[in-house]
C-alpha positions as CSV (number, residue, x, y, z in Angstrom):
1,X,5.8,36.3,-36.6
2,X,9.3,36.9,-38.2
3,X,10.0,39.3,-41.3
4,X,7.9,39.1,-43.8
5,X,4.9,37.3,-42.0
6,X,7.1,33.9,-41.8
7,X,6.7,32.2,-38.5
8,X,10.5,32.1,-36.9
9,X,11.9,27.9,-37.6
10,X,10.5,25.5,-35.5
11,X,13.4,24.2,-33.2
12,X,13.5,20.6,-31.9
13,X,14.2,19.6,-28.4
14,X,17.6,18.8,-27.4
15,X,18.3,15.0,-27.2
16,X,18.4,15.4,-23.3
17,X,14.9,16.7,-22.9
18,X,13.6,14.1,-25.2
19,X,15.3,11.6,-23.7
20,X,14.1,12.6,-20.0
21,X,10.8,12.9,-20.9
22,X,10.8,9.5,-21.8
23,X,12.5,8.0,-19.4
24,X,9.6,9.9,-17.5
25,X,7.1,7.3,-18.8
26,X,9.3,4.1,-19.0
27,X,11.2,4.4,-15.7
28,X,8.3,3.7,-13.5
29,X,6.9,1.1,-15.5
30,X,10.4,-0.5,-15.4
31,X,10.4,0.0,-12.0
32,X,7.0,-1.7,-11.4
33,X,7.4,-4.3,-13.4
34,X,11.2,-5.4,-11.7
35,X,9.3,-4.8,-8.4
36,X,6.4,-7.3,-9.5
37,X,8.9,-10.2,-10.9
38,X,10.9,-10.4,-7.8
39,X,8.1,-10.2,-5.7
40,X,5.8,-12.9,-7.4
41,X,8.5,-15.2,-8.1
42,X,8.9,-18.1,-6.0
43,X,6.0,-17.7,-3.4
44,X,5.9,-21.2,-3.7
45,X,8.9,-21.2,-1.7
46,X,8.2,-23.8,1.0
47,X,5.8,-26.0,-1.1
48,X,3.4,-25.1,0.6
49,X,4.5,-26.6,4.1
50,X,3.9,-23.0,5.4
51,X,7.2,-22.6,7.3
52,X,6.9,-19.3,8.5
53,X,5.3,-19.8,11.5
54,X,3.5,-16.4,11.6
55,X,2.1,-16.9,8.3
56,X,1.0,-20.5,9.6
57,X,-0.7,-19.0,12.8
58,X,-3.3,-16.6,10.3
59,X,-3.5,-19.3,8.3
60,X,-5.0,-22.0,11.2
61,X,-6.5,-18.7,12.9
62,X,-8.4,-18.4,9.2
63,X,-9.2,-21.7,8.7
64,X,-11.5,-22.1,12.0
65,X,-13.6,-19.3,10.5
66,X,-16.6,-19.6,9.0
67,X,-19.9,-17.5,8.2
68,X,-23.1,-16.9,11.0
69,X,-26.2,-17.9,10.3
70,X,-27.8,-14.5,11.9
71,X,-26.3,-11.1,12.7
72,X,-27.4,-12.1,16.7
73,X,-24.5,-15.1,16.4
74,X,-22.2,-12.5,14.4
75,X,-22.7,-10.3,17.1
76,X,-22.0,-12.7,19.9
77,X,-18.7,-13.9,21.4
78,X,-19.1,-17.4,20.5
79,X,-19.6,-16.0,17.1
80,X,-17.8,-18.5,13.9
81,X,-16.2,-15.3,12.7
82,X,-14.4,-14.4,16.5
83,X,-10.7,-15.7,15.6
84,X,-9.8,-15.9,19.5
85,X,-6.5,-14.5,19.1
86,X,-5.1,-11.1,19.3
87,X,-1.5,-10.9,19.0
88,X,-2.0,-9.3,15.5
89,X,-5.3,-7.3,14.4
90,X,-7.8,-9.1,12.7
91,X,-8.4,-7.2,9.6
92,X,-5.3,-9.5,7.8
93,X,-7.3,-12.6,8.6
94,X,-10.6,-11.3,8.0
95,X,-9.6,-10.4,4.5
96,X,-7.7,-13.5,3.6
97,X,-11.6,-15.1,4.9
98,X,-13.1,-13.0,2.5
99,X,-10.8,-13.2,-0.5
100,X,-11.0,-17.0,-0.7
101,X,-14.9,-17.3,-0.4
102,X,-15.0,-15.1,-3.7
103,X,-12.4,-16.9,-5.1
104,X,-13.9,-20.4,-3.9
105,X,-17.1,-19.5,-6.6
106,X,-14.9,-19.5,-9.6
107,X,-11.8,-21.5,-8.4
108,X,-13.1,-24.6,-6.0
109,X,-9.8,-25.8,-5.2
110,X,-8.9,-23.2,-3.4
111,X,-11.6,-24.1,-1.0
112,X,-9.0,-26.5,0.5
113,X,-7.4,-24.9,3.6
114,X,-3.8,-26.3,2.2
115,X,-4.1,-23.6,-0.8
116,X,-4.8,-20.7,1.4
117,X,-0.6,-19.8,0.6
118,X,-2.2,-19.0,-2.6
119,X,-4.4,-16.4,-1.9
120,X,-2.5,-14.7,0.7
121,X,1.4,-14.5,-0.5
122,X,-0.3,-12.6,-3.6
123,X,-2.1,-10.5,-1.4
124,X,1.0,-10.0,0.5
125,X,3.3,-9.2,-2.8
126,X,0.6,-6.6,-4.0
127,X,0.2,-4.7,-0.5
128,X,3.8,-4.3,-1.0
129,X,3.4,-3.1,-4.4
130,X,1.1,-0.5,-3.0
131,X,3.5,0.6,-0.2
132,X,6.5,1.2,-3.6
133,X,4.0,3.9,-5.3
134,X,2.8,5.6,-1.7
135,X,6.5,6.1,-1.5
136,X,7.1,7.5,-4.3
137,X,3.5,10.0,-3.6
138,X,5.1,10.7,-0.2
139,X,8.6,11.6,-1.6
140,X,7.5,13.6,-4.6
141,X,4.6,15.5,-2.6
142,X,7.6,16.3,0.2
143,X,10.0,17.7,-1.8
144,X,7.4,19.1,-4.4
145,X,7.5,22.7,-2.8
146,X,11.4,22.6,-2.2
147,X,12.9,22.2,-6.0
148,X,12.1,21.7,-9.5
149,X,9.5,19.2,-10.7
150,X,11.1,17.1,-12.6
151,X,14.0,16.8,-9.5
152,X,11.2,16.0,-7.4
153,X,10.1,13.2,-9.5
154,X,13.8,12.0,-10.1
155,X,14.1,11.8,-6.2
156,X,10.9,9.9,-5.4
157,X,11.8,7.4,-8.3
158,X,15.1,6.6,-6.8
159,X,12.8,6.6,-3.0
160,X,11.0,3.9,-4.6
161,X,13.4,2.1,-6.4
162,X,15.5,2.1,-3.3
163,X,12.7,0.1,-1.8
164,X,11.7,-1.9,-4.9
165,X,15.0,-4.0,-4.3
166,X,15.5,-4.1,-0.5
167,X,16.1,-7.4,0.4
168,X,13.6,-7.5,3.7
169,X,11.0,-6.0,1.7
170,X,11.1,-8.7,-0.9
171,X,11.4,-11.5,1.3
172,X,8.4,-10.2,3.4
173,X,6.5,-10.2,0.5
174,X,6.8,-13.7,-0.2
175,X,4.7,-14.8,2.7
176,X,1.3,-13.3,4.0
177,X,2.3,-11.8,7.4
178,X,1.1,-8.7,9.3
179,X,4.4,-6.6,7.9
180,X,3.3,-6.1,3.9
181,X,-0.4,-5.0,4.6
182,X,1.2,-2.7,7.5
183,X,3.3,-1.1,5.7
184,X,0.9,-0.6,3.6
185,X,-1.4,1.3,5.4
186,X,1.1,3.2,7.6
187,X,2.1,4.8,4.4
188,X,-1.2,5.2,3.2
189,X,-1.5,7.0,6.7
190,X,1.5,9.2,5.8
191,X,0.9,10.3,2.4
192,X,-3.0,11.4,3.4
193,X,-1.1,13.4,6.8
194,X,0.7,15.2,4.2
195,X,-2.1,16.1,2.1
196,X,-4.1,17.1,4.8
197,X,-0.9,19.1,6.3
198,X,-0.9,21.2,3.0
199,X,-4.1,21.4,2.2
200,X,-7.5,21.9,3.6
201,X,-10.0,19.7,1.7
202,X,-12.1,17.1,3.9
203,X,-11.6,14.1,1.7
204,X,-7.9,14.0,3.3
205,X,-9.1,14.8,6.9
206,X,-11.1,11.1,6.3
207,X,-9.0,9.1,4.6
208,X,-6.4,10.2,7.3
209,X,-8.6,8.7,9.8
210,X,-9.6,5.2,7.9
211,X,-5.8,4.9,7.2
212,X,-4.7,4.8,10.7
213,X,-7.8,3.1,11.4
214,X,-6.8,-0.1,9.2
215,X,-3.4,0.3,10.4
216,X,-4.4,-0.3,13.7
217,X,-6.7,-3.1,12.8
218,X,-3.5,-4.6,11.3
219,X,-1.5,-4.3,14.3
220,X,-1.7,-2.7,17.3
221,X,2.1,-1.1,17.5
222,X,1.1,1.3,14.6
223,X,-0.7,2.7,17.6
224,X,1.8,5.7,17.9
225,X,0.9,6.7,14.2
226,X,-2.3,8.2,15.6
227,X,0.3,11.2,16.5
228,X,0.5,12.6,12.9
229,X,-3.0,13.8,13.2
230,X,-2.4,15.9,15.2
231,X,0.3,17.0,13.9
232,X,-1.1,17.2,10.3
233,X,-4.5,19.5,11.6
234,X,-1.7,21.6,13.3
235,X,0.3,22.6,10.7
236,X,-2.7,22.9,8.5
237,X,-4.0,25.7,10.9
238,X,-0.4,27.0,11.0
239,X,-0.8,27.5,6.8
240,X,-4.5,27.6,6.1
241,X,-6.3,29.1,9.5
242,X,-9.6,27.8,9.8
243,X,-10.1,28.0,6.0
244,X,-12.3,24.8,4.3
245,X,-12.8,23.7,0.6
């Protein structure tokens, strides 16, 4: 209270601290939304002639697939779901089976193998989309304990926006490969080590193991990412003890 029971003058907020607070809200939409146009544009690229011969081996691989009649031929190695190749994980083709039988109820031309590019170089674009916000989880939760909040959120936008226009990254989006679902994972893997390094709350712990688990199901070289776990229970001792939540 001032003199005389007045309350002292309300005083506004400097143009700069209005001005970063919101940018605080429109930068990561911006960032988002640039990310999604050049990402969605032009997955039409090839006409669907499905040049990429990766994306056209998952795509075969997908189309020889279909559903068993009982869980005993599901089970067995002549099974309809067994793709018979292995030089990527299955879980990429295994969801691109799944994602067009749902479609297929409410789109039926998409039932045509030759439209599969249209189910899978979306997925592709939004795994990569995923991988942009774990980056900037993983860079603000890094440097979170080091400096200011607000610097910490400056530097994981400019993390992710770095990423948001990389050239590879955009052009691996634009086909449905084992790279953009990957990624994906591997940082999903990353950001739940972290968590789990800093804190001691079980939901982490697990989603630390289905993470490297999916990676792995993606592709077997993200075998070495099995290492953080260690790493993260370590330094979780190192800072918590044997301390649960």
């Amino acid at each position: 209270m001032g003199q005389g029971g007045r309350h002292p003058p309300l005083r506004a907020d400097p143009v700069w601290r209005r001005l970063a607070n919101g940018l605080g809200f429109t930068l990561p939409v911006v960032l988002i939304f640039v990310a999604a146009i050049v990402r969605f544009y032009g997955l039409q690229w090839d006409s669907g002639h499905w040049l990429h011969p990766d994306e056209r081996q998952i795509y075969f691989v997908t189309m020889g697939l279909s559903w068993p009649d009982s869980l005993a031929e599901a089970l067995s190695p002549d099974s309809p779901l067994n793709p018979r190749f292995f030089a990527y994980g299955s879980l990429p083709i295994y969801l691109l089976r799944i994602c067009a039988s749902l479609l297929a109820t409410v789109w039926p031309a998409i039932a045509y193998a030759d439209n599969l590019h249209f189910i899978g170089r979306p997925l592709a674009a939004l795994f990569d989309l995923g991988t942009l916000y774990l980056a900037y989880r993983l860079a603000r939760r890094l440097v979170f304990a080091s400096i200011a909040p607000r610097q910490a959120r400056i530097l994981a936008l400019l993390s992710a926006g770095l990423a948001s226009v990389t050239v590879l990254q955009i052009q691996l989006a634009h086909f449905y490969t084992v790279d953009p679902p990957l990624t994906f994972f591997v940082m999903l893997a990353l950001n739940f080590a972290a968590e789990t390094a800093q804190t001691t709350k079980h939901r982490y712990r697990l989603g630390l193991g289905i993470a490297t688990g999916l990676a792995l199901a993606t592709k077997v070289s993200a075998a070495p990412l099995a290492l953080i776990i260690p790493v993260a229970y370590n330094i979780q001792l190192a800072r918590h003890g044997t301390e649960d939540n």
